[in-house]
Backbone as a chain_set.jsonl record, in Angstrom:
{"seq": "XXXXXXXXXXXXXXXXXXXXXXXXXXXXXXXXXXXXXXXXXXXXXXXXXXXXXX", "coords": {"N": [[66.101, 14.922, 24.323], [63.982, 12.58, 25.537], [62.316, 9.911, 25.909], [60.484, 7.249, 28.34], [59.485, 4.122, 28.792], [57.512, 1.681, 29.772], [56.077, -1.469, 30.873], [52.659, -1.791, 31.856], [52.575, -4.399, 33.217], [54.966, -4.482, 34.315], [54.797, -1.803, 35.999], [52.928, -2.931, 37.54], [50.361, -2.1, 37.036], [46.781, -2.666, 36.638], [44.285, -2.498, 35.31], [40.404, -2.059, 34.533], [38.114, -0.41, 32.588], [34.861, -0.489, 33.387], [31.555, 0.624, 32.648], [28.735, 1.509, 34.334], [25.337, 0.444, 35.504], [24.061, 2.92, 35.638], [25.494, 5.03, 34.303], [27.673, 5.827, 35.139], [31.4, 5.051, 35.608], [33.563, 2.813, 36.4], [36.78, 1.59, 37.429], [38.652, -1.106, 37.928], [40.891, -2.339, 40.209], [44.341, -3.993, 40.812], [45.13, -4.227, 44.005], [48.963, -4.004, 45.541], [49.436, -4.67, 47.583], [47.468, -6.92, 48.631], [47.156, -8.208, 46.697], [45.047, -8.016, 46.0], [41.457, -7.377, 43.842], [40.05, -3.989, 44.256], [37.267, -2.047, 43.492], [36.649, 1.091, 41.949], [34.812, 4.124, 41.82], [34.459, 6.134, 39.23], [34.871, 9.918, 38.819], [33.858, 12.995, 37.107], [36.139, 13.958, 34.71], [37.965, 16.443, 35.875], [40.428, 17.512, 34.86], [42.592, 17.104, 32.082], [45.874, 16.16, 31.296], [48.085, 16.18, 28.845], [51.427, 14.752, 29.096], [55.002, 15.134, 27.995], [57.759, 13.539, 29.531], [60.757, 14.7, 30.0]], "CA": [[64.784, 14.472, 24.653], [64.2, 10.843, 25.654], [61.356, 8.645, 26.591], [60.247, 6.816, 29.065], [58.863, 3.387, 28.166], [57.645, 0.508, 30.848], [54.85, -1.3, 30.68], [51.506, -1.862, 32.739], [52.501, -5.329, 33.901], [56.196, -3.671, 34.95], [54.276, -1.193, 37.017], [51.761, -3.657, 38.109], [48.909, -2.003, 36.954], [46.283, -3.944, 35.638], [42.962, -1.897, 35.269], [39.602, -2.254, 33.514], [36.922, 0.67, 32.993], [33.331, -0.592, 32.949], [30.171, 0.986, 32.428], [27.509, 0.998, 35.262], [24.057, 0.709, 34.505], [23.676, 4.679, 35.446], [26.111, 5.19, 32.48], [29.277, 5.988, 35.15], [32.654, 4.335, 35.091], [34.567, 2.125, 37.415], [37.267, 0.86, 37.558], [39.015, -2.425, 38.878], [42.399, -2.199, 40.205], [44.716, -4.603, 42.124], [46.488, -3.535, 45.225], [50.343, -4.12, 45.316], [49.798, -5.106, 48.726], [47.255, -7.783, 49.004], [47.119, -8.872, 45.349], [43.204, -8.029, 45.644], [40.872, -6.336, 43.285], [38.683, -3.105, 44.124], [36.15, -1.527, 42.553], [36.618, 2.724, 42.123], [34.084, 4.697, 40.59], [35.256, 7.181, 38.541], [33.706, 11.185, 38.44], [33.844, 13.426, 36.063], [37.361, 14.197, 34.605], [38.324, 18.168, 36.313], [41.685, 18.111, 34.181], [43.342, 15.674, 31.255], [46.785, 16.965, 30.962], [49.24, 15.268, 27.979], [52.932, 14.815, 29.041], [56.007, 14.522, 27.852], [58.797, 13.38, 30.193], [61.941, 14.54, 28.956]], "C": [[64.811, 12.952, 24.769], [62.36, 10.619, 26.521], [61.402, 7.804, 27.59], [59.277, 5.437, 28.914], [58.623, 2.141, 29.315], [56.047, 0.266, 30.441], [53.897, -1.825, 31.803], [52.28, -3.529, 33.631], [53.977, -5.204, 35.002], [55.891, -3.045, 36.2], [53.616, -1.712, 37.905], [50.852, -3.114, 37.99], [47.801, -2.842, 36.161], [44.77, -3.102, 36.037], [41.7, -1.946, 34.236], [38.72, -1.523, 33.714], [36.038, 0.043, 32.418], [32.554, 0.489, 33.018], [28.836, 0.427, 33.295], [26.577, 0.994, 34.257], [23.262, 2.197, 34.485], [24.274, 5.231, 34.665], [27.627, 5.827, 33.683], [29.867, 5.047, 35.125], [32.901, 3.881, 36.059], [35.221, 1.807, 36.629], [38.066, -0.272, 38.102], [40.388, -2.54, 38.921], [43.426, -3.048, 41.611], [45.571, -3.829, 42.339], [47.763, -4.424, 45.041], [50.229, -4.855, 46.281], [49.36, -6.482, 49.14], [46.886, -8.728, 47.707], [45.289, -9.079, 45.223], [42.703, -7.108, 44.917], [40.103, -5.476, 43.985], [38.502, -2.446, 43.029], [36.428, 0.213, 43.193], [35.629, 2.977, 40.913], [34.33, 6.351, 40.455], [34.331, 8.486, 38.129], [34.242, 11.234, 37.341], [35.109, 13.907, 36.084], [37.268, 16.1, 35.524], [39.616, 18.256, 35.151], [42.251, 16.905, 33.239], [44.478, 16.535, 31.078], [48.051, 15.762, 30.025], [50.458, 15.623, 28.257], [53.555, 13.967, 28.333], [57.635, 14.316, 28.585], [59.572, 13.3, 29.57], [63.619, 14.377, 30.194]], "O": [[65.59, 12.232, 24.144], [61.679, 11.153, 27.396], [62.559, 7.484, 27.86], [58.087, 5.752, 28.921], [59.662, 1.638, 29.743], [55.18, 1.022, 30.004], [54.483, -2.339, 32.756], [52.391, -3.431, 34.853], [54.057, -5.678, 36.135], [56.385, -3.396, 37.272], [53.556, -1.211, 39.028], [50.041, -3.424, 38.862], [48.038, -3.559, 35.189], [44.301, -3.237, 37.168], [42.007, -1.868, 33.046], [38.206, -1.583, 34.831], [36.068, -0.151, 31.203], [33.076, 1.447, 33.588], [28.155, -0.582, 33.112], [26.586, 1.25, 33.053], [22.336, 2.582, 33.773], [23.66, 6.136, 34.101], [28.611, 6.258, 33.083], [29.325, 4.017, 34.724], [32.447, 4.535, 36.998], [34.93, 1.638, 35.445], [37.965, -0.121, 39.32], [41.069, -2.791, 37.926], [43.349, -2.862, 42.825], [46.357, -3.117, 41.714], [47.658, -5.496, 44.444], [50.86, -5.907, 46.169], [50.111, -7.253, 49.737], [46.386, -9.847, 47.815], [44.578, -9.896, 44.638], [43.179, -5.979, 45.033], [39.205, -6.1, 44.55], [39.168, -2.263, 42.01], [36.429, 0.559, 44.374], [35.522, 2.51, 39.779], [34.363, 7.314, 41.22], [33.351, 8.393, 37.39], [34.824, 10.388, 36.662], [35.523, 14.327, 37.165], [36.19, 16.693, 35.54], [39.633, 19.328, 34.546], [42.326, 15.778, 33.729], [44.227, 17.683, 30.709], [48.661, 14.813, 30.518], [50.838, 16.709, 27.82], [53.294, 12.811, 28.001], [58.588, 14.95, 28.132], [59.706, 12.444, 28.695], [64.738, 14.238, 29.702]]}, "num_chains": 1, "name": "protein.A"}
């Protein structure tokens, strides 16, 4: 069994979930491509699934 360990700035992700004022979620995520932020707003989960890459 082994792990898999890298982290967010490795990947380049860099994300932050706010709180509208209708109570959903965004979040803010730069592109790889033009080093710009958008804005995604986030439904309701359909599936959370916990892995472990072995």
């Amino acid at each position: 069994m082994s792990y898999i360990m890298i982290s967010d700035k490795k990947l380049r992700l860099n994300s932050f979930i706010t709180r509208n004022e209708d109570d959903s979620k965004s979040i803010s995520v730069k592109t790889s491509e033009t080093e710009e932020n958008i804005m995604l707003q986030l439904n309701q989960t359909l599936c959370l699934q916990h892995i472990i890459v072995c």
